[in-house]
N, C-alpha and C positions, 0 to 999 in steps of 0.2 A: 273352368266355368262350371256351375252347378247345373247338374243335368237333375229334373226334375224326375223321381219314381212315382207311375200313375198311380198307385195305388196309397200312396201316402197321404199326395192332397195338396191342395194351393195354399195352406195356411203353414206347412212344413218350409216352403219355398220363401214366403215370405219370410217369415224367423230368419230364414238363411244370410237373408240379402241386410237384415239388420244388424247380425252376431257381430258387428265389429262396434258398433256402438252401442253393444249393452254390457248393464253392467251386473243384471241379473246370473243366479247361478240357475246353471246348466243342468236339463235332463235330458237324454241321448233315447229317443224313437229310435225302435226298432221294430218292422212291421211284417207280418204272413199276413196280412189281408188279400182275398184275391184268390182263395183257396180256401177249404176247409182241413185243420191241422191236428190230427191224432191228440186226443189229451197228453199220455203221455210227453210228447214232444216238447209241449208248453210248458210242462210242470220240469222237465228236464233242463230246459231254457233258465230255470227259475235258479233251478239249483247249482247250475255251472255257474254263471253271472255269480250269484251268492258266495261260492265257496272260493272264486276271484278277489271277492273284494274283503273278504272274512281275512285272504292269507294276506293279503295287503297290510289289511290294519294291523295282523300280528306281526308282518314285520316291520310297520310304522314300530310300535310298543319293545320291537328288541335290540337287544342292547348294541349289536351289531349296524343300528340303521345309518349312521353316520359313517361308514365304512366301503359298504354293497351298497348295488343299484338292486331294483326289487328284479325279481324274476319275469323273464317274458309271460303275459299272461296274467298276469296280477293287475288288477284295475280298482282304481274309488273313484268310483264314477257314477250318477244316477242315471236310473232305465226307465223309462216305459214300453213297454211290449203290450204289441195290437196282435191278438189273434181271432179266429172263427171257427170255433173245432169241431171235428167230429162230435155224433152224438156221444153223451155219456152223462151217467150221474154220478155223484161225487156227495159224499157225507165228510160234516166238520170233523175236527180230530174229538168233542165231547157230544157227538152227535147221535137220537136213537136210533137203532135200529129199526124201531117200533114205528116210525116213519115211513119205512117202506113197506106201504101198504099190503103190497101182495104178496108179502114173508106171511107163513102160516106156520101153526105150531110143527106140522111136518118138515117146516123147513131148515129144522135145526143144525143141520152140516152150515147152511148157509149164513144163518145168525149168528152162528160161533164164529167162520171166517172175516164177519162184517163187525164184531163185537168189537168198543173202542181198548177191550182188556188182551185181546187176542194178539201174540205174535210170533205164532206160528210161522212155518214158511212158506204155508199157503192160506198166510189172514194175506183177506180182500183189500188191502191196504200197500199203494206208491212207498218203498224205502229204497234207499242208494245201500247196495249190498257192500259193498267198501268205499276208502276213498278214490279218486282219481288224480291223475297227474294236468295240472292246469296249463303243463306250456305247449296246448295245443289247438290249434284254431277252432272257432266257437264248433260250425257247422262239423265237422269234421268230430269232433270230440262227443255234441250231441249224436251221432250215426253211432257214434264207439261205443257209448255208453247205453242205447236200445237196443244193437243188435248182438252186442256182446254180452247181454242178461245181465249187467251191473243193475240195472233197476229191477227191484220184486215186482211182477206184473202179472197177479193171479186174482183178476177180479172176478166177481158175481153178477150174472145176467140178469135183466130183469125181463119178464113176458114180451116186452118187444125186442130183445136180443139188446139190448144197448148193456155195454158194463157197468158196472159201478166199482168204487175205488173209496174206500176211506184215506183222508189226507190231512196234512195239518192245521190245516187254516181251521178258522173260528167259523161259526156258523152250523146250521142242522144240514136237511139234505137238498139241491139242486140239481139242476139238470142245465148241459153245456150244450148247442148243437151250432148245426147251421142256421143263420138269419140272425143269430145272436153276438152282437159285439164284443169282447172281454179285455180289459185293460190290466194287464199288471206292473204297478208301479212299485218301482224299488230304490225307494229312498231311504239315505239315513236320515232319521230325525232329529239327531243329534244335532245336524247343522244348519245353519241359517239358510234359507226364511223358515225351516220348518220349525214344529216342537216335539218336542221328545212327551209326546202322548199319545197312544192311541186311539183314547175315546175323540180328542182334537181332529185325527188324522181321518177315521170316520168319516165324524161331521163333514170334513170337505171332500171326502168324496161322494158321499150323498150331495153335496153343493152341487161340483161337478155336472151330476148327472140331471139335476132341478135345471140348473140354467144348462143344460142342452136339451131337453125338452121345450122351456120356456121359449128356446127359440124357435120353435114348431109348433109355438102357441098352445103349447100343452101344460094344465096348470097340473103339477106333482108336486107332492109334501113327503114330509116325515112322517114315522108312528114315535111315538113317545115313547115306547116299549120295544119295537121290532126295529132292525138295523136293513134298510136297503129306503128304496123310492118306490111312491107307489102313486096310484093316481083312483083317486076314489079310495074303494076296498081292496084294490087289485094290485099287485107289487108289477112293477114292469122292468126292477132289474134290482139283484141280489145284490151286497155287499157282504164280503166272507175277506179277514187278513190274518195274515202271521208276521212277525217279527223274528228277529235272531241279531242281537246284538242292537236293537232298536234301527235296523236295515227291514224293510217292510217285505213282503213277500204276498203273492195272489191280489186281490182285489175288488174288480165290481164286474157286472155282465147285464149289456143293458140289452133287452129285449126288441129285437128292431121289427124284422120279421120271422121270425123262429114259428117253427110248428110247436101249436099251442096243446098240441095231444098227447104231446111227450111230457107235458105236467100233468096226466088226468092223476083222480087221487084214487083211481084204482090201482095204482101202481105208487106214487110219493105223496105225502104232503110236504107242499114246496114251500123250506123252511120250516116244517114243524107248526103251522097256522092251519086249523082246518076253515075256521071260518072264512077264509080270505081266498081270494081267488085271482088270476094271473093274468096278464094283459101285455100286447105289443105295442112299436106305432104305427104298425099294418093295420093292428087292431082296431087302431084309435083314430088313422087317420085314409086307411080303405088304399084307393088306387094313385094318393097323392103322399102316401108313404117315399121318407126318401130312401136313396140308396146307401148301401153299409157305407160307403168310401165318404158322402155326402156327412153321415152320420158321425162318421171320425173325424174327419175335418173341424165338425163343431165341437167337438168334444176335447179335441186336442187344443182346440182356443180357451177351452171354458177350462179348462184343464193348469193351464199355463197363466190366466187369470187368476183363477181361485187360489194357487200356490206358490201364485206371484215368482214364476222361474220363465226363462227362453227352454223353449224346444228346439232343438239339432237336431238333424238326420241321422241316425247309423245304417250300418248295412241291413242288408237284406236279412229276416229268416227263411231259408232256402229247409 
């Protein structure tokens, strides 16, 4: 019997009790909600998953496949991962430096480590120092791959002690914290219902996050120019992706109730927008703000709507 995780949501449970009469294809919840999770963690989350399903498809493609069973460990599978991380900011992989406000020309050690040319072995920038061996349990694999320094992890502080990290994804510079939802969705787009676009793939996560608002009766639009959701002049959750083999990678981070101090712009401008300014739905909606868990719930509806797939449970991020 499906024993329900509180922290997933009564819309996961539902899904569950329908998977036998759907005929939608599958993306696999996988949730740390419930906690706040070390940036790196998540990003590390990203790249195990990834280099899973990467060796997958290269042994779909070799000449051997009708021979061998694949390797334990080897999955083509679609993800979504809910996290809520520690603070930290984070610049696009073509992102300026000249964004973080409170870099001054004395600060040159630290510009050259944050530079998107720099790679050094101590640029400010998340790399996997080698490969890894994937027939090992997720949890397990992620602990091996932090604690054993397999990740570059020599970021730059900003005046309130928070690190920052240059990464790949698309996008200028943001900030991760607590009270802040982030979905990273990892799909190939290669395959049906999706499309192999990602100006397309965007679009519906911007959709996504429109109608989970709307259900809060909060009216949020698009900029014709800038890429995330915003309501007014205010953005109230980034969208930043990367792809690899047209398999998506990072995603959106919608502002639930996050400290709004950790965007001042004496420290970023969030996204490279000075004129524009930043908002929650604490912000918007005071002491009838709902809860992160309330939050994901809707989002994972609106979610499974807009890209027309069934959500399944997976394990825990532990």
């Amino acid at each position: 019997m499906f024993k329900q995780r509180a922290h997933v949501g009564q819309y996961i449970q539902c899904t569950i009790s329908k998977r036998r009469l759907s005929t939608k294809a599958q993306v696999t919840v996988r949730s740390a909600l419930g906690r706040s999770t070390p940036y790196i963690k998540g990003w590390a989350w990203q790249h195990v998953l990834l280099e899973r399903r990467l060796q997958y498809l290269r042994f779909q493609q070799s000449t051997n496949d009708g021979l061998n069973a694949p390797q334990h460990g080897m999955s083509d599978r679609d993800w979504l991962l809910l996290f809520e991380h520690e603070p930290v900011y984070t610049l696009g992989r073509g992102a300026s430096e000249k964004h973080l406000t409170f870099l001054t020309h004395e600060d040159k050690e630290d510009m050259k480590r944050l530079s998107k040319k720099y790679r050094g072995i101590d640029a400010a920038r998340l790399l996997l120092r080698s490969k890894f061996q994937i027939n090992v349990e997720d949890n397990q694999l992620i602990s091996t791959l932090i604690q054993g320094g397999a990740i570059q992890n020599c970021p730059v502080y900003a005046p309130n002690k928070v690190p920052i990290y240059r990464i790949e994804r698309g996008g200028e510079v943001t900030f991760h914290g607590p009270g802040q939802l982030v979905l990273y969705p990892m799909l190939n787009l290669r395959h049906s219902p999706f499309k192999q676009d990602l100006h397309w793939y965007l679009r519906q996560i911007e959709e996504v996050i429109i109608l989970t608002l709307q259900h809060y009766d909060i009216n949020a639009n698009r900029d014709g120019i800038n890429t995330g959701v915003w309501v007014g002049l205010d953005k109230i959750a980034a969208v930043g992706v990367s792809s690899s083999r047209w398999i998506t990678t990072h995603g959106c981070a919608l502002n639930v109730n996050s400290n709004l101090d950790a965007f001042s712009k004496e420290i970023i401008t969030p996204c490279g927008i000075e004129e524009r300014g930043v908002t929650s739905l604490y912000d918007l909606m005071g002491e009838n703000c709902p809860s992160m868990k309330d939050v994901a719930d809707v989002m994972m509806r609106c979610f499974g709507e807009v890209f027309d797939v069934e959500l399944v449970e997976g394990d825990d991020i532990t």
